[in-house]
C-alpha positions in Angstrom: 56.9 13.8 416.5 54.5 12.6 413.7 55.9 14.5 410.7 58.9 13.2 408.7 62.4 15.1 408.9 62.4 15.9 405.4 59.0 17.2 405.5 60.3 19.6 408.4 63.5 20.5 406.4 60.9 21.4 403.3 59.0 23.6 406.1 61.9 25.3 407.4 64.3 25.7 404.2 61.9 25.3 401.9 61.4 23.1 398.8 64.3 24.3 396.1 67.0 24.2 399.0 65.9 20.5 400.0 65.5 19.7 396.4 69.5 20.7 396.3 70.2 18.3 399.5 68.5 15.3 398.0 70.4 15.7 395.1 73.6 15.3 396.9 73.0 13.1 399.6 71.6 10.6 396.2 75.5 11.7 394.7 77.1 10.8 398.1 74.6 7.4 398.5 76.2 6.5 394.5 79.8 7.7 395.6 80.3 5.5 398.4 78.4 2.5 396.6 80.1 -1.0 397.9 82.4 0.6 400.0 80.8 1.8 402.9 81.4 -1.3 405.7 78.2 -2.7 407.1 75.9 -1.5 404.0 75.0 -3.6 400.9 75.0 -1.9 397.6 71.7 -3.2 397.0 70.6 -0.8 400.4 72.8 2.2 399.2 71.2 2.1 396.0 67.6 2.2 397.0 68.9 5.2 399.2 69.7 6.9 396.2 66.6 6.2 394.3 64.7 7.8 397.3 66.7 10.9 397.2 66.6 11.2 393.5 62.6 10.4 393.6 62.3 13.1 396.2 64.3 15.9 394.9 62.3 15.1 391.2 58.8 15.5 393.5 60.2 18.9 395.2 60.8 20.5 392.0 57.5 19.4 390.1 55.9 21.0 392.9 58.3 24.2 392.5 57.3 24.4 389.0 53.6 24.1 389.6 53.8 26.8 391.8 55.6 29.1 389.6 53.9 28.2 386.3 
């Protein structure tokens, strides 16, 4: 379809619960960093980055909706 997965996730579990799973699929992205076969650091980095950038724009959206 035309809407993103995470945007779906956000729809169905809602913002603070995909907040939480960006948040540990950046730990996982940082855990496994160099030592996944097939994936540069470089690529696993910038996956974290997206994850922790996403779960940061989740919960400034939480908070603007509860403040």
């Amino acid at each position: 379809g035309s809407k993103e997965v995470i945007d779906m996730m956000v729809a169905i579990w809602g913002k603070e619960y995909v907040s939480v799973h960006c948040e540990i699929t950046a730990f996982k992205y940082r855990m496994r960093l160099g030592h996944k076969p097939g994936q540069t650091s470089a690529k696993e980095l910038l996956k974290a980055h997206w994850y922790e950038k996403k779960a940061k724009e989740l919960r400034k959206e939480l908070w603007k909706l509860n403040y």
